[in-house]
C-alpha positions in Angstrom: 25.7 11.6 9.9 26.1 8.5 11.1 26.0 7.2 15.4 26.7 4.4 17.1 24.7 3.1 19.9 25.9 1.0 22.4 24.4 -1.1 25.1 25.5 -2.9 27.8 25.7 -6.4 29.9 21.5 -7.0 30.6 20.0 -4.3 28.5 18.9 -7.2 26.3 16.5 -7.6 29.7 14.8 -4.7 29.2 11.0 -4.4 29.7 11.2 -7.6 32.2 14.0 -6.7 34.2 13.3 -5.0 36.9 10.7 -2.8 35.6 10.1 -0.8 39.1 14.0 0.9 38.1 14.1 0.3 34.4 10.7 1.0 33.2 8.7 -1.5 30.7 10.6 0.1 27.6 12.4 -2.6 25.5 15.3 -2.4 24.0 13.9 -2.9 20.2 11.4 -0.1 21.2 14.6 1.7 22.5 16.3 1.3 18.9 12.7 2.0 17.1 12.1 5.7 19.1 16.0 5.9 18.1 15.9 5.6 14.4 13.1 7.5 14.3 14.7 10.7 16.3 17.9 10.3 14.2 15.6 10.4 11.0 14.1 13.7 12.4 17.5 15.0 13.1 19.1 14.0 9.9 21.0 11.6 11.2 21.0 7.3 11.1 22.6 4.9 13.9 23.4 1.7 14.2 22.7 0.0 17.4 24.1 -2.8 19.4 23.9 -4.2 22.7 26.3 -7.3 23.7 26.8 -8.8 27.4 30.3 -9.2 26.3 33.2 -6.4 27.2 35.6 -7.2 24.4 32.6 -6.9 21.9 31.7 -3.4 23.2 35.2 -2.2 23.2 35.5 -4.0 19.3 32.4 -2.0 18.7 33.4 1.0 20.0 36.9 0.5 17.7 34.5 -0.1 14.5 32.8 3.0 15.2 36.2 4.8 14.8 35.5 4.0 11.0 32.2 4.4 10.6 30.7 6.9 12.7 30.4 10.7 13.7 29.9 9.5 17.4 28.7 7.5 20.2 26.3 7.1 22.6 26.8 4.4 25.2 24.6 2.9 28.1 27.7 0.5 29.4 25.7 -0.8 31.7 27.5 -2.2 34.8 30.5 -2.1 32.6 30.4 2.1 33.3 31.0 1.1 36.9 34.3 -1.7 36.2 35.4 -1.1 33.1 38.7 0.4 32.5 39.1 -1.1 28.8 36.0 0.1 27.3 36.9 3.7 29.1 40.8 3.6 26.9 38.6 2.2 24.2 36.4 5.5 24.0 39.7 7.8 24.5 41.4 6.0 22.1 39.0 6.8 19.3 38.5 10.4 19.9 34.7 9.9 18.9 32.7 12.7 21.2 30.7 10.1 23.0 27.4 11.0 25.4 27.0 8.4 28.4 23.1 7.6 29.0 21.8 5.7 32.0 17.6 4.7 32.3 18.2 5.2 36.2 20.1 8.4 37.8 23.0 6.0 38.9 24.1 8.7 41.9 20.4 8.2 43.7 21.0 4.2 43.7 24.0 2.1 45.8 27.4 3.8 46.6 29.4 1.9 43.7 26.9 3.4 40.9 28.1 6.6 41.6 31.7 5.7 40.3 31.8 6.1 36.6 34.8 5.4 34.5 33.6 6.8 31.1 32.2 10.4 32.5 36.0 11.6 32.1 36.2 10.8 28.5 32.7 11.5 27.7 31.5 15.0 26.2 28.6 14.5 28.3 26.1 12.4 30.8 22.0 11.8 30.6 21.1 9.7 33.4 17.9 9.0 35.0 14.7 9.8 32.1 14.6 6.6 31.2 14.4 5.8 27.7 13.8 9.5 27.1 17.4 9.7 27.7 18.4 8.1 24.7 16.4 10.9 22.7 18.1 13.7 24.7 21.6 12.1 23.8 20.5 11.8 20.4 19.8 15.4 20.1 22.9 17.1 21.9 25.3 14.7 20.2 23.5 15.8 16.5 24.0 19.3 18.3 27.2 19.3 18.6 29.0 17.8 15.6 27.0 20.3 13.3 27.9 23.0 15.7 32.0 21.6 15.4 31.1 21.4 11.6 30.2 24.9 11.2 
């Protein structure tokens, strides 16, 4: 069972950006704790992160192809972007939404999300636990749609 991980526009900034709302967590140890849950749950990923809108919705087109389902931290993008939210309905992939911070306790416009409607589900504000939580209720439910 393969899953697709997406990040978005500064996640690359990780353990230095802003640590006081994003935590000290890099992303590489965000893709290690990853690998290593999918691994317990049967389960592999491949993992990206770009600053680049076109490449995330491009990715999430690949993963049409080559994967069970997503997981997506969009970023800012979550907030503006209509094309990656088509992109993600287009492909019918069940797709969980994470966020390190909980998005509706921070400014007004984070509360606006355009890929909650086509996502099976949200995980926002555990940090890079919430990776690990996606990671186990996506797994969850594609055995349970398999069965």
């Amino acid at each position: 069972m393969q899953i697709t991980i997406l990040n978005g526009p500064n996640l690359n900034l990780l353990g230095t950006r802003q640590p006081e709302v994003y935590g000290s967590t890099t992303l590489q140890d965000i893709e290690t704790m990853c690998a290593a849950k999918a691994e317990a749950l049967g389960a592999s990923i491949t993992f990206h992160q770009s600053n680049h809108e076109g490449t995330l919705v491009d990715l999430v087109h690949e993963a049409r192809t080559t994967s069970a389902g997503l997981i997506i931290n969009a970023g800012a993008y979550t907030h503006t972007s209509i094309a990656l939210m088509d992109a993600v309905a287009s492909v019918a992939l069940p797709c969980i939404e994470v966020h390190l911070s909980n998005i509706h306790a921070r400014e007004s416009f984070r509360h606006t999300s355009y890929l909650s409607p086509v996502a099976l589900g949200l995980i926002c504000g555990f940090g890079a636990k919430g990776y690990e939580l996606a990671l186990e209720g996506l797994v969850a439910h594609l055995r349970k749609d398999r069965s």
